[in-house]
C-alpha positions in Angstrom: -73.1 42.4 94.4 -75.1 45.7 92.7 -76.5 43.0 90.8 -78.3 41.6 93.7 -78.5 44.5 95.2 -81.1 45.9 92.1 -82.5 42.8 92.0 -83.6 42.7 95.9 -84.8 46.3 95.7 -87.2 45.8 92.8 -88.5 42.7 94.7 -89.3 44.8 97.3 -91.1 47.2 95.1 -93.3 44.5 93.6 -94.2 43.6 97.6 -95.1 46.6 98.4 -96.9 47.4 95.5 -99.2 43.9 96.3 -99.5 45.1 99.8 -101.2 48.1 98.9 -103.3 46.6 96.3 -104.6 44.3 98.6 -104.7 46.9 101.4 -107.3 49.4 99.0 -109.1 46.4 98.0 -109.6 45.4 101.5 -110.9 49.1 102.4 -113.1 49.0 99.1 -114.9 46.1 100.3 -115.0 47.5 103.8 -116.9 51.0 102.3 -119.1 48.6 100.0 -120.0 46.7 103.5 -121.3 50.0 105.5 -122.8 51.3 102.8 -124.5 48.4 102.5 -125.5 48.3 106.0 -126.3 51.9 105.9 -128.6 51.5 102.9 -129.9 48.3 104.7 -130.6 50.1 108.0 -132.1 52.9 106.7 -134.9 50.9 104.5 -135.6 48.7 107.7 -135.9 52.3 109.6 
């Protein structure tokens, strides 16, 4: 049972490790889009 028990909580780890990758990554590409748009917006104005 501790066996599975180690093994579920690494798992776990893994996951949330991914989920915060993809979370920054996500918000990166969401700063790259405004400041793209800002940039954008400001040589049209």
């Amino acid at each position: 049972m501790s066996n599975f028990k180690t093994i579920s909580k690494t798992n776990c780890t893994k996951e949330l490790l991914m989920l915060s990758t993809l979370r920054s990554n996500e918000m990166e590409k969401q700063e790259k889009q405004i400041v793209f748009i800002v940039t954008f917006s400001t040589g049209l104005g």
